[in-house]
C-alpha positions as CSV (number, residue, x, y, z in Angstrom):
1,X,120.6,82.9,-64.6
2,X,117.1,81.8,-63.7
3,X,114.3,84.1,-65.2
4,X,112.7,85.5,-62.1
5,X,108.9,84.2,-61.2
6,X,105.9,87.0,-62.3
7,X,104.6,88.5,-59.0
8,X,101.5,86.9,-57.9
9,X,98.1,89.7,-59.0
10,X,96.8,91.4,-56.0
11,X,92.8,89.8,-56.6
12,X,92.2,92.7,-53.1
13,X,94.0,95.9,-54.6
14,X,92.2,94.6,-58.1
15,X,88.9,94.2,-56.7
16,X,89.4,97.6,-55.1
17,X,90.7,99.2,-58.1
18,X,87.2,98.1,-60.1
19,X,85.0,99.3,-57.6
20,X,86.6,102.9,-57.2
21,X,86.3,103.0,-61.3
22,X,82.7,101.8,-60.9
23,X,81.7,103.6,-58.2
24,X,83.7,107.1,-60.2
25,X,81.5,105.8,-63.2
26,X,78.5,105.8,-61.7
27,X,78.8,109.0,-60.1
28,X,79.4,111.2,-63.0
29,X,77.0,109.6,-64.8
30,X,74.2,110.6,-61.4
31,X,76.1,114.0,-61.8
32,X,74.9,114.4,-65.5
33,X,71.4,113.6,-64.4
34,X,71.2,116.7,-63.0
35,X,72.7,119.7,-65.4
36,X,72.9,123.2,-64.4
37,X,72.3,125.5,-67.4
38,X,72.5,129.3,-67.0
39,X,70.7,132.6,-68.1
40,X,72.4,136.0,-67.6
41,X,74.1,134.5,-64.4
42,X,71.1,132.5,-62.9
43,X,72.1,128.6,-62.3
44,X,68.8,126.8,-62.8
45,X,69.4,123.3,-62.0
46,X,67.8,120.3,-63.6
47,X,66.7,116.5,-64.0
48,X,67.6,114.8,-67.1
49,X,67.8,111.6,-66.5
50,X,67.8,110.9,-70.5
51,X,70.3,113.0,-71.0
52,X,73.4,111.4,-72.9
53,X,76.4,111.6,-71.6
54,X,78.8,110.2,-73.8
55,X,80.2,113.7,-74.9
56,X,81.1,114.7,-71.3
57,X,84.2,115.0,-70.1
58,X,85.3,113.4,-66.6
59,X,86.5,116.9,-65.2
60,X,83.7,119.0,-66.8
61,X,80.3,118.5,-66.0
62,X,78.3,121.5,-67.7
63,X,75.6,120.2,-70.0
64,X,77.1,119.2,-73.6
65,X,74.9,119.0,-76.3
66,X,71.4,118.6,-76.8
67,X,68.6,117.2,-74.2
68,X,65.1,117.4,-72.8
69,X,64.7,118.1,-68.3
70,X,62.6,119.7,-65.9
71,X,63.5,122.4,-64.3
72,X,64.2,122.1,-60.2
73,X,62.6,124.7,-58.4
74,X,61.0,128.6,-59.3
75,X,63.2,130.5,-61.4
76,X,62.3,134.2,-62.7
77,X,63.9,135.1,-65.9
78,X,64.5,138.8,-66.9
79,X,64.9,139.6,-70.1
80,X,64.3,142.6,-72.4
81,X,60.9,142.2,-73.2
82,X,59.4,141.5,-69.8
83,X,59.5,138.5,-67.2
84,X,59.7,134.9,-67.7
85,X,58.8,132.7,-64.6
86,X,59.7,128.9,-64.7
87,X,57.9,127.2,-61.6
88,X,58.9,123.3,-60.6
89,X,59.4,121.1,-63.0
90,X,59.0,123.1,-66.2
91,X,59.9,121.4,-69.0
92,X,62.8,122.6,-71.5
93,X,65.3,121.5,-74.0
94,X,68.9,122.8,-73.4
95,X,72.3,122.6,-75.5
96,X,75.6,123.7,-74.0
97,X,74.4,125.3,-71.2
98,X,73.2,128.5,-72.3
99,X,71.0,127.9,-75.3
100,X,67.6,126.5,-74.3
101,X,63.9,126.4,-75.2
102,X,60.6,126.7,-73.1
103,X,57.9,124.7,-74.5
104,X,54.2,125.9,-74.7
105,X,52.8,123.4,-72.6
106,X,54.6,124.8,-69.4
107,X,52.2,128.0,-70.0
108,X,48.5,126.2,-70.4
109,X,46.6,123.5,-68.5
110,X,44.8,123.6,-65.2
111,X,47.9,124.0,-63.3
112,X,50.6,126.1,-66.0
113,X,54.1,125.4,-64.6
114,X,55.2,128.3,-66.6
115,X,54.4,132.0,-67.0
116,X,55.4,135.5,-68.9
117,X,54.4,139.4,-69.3
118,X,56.5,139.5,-72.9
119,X,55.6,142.6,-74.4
120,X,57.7,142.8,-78.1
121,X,58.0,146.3,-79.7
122,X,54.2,146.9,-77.6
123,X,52.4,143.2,-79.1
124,X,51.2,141.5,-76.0
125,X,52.6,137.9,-76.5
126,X,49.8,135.2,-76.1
127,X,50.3,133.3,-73.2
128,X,50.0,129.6,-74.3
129,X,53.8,130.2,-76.4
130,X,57.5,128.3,-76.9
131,X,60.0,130.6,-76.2
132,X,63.9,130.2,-77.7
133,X,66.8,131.6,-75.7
134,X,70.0,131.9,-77.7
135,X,73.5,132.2,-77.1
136,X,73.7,135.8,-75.9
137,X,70.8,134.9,-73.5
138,X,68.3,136.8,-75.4
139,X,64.7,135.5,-76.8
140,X,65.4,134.5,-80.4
141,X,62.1,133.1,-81.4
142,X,58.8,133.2,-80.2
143,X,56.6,130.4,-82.0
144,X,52.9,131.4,-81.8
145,X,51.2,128.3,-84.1
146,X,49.0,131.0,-85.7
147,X,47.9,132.5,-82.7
148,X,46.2,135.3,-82.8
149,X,48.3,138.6,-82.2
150,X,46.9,142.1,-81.9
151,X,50.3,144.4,-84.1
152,X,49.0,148.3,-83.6
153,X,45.4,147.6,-83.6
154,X,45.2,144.8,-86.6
155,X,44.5,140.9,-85.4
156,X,47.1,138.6,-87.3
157,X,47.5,135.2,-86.9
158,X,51.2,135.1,-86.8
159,X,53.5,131.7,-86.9
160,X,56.4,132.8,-85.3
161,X,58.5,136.0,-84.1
162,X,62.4,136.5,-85.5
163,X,64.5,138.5,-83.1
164,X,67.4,139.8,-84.2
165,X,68.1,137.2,-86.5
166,X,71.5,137.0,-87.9
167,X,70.0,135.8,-90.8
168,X,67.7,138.8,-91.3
169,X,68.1,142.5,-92.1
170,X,65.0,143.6,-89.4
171,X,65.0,143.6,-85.8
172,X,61.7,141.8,-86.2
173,X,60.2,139.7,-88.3
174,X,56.3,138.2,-88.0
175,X,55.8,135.1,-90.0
176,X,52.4,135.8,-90.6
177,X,49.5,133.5,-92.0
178,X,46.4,135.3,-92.0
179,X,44.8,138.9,-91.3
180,X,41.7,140.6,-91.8
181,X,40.8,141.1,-95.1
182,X,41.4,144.6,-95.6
183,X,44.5,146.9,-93.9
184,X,44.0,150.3,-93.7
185,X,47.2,152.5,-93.5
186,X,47.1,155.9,-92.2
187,X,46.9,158.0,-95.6
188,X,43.7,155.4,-96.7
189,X,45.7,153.1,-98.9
190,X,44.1,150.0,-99.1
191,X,46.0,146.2,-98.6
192,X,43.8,143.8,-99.6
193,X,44.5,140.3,-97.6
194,X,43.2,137.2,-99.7
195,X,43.6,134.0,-97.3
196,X,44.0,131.5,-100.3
197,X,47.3,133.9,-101.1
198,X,48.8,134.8,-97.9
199,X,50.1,131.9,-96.3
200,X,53.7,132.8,-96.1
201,X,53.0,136.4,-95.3
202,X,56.3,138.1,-93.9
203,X,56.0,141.8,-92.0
204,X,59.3,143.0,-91.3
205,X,60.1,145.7,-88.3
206,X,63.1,148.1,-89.0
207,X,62.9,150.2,-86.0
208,X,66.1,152.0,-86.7
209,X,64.9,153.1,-90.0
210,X,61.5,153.4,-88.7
211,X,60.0,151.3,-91.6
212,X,57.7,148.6,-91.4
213,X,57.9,146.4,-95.0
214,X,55.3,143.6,-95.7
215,X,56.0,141.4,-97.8
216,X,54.2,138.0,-99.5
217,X,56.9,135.3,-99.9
218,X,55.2,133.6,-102.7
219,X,52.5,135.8,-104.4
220,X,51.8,139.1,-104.2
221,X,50.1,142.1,-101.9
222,X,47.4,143.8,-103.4
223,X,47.2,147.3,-103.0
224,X,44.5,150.3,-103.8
225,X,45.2,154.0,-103.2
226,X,43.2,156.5,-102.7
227,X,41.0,157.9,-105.5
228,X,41.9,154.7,-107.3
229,X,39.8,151.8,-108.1
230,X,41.6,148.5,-109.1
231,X,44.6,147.1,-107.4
232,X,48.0,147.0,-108.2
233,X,49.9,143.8,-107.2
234,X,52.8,144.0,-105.3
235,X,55.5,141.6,-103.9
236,X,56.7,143.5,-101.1
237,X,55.3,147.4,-99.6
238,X,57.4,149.7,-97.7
239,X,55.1,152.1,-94.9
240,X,56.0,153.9,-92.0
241,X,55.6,152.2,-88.4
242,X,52.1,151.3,-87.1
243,X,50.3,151.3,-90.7
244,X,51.7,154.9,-91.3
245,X,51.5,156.3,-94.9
246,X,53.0,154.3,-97.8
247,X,56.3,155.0,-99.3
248,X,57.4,152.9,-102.0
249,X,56.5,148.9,-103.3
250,X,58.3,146.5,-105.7
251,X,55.9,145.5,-108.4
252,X,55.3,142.4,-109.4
253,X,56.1,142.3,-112.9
């Protein structure tokens, strides 16, 4: 029996083939240039044309892993602690389509493509601020760079907020890097602030315990009370909200 003679290749339905594979290619990969991310039900397209694309799947197109855009169009963000507006072309880094940040140079300039009314537990947030969005679509962080921040009538130049960390006992926690020199709390006890040993300053809001705890990370907090003349050091005070009266400290020992 004779062996039967291979068919002939189709060079038309293979040229074809190729060019609905390249053409499929190419689309996706236009489609990735322009993710979608989401905030509490809000689809606020994007360009990315950086964005990698290795990670996404052919039949799902929502925005894998981590990269930098602009946003298309005026979005404006609720959220608990006021309004966020995003105008054209605001710049932000997103990851997985819900989790994204808004850089600090979208809120200053001659022409801001970004602004906000945050107002955290009453601090008026600066304006010039990048703003982290997590997973539940809430603000996570707010980093100030040792802005100045006005907490119950005492200027602090504060790092960065903590909200709701899962990683921290208080609702909210100020990183905080300097202060005036000398805190006043409402019974007349005396916090003395000394620059050279308050870099990693910590205050720490427990609203539903109504406490406020300030804390210094690496040294100590100096406190006098009234009728007293020297200063005891401690590592961490316990008062109540808005520099109310003192309740308890951890010494230093």
């Amino acid at each position: 029996m004779e062996n039967a003679e291979p068919k002939p290749i189709d060079k038309k339905r293979l040229g074809r083939i190729v060019t609905v594979v390249a053409i499929t290619i190419m689309a996706l990969r236009l489609l990735s240039t322009f993710p979608v991310i989401e905030f509490n039900g809000r689809l606020i397209p994007m360009f990315a044309p950086l964005r990698p694309v290795d990670r996404m799947m052919l039949l799902d197109v929502r925005p894998w892993g981590y990269f930098e855009g602009r946003v298309l169009g005026s979005h404006v963000l609720e959220t608990e602690h006021g309004e966020i507006r995003l105008g054209n072309f605001a710049r932000i880094a997103a990851q997985d389509g819900t989790v994204f940040s808004i850089y600090a140079s979208n809120f200053s300039g001659q022409q801001p493509r970004a602004s906000h009314n945050l107002v955290v537990n009453g601090m008026v947030m600066p304006q010039s601020i990048h703003i982290a969005i997590n997973h539940n679509q809430q603000i996570s962080t707010l980093a100030l760079d040792s802005q100045e921040l006005i907490v119950s009538d005492v200027p602090l130049g504060v790092g960065n907020i903590e909200l709701n960390s899962p990683r921290r006992t208080a609702g909210i926690v100020l990183n905080v890097g300097s202060g005036p020199e000398y805190i006043f709390l409402a019974d007349s006890t005396q916090i003395h602030i000394d620059p050279s040993r308050w870099s990693w300053g910590g205050l720490f809001i427990y609203n539903d315990d109504d406490l406020w705890v300030l804390r210094n990370m690496h040294s100590a907090v100096p406190v006098r009370f009234p009728g007293e003349t020297e200063f005891t050091e401690y590592r961490s005070i316990t008062f109540r909200p808005d520099w109310g009266e003192f309740i308890e400290g951890v010494l230093v020992e």
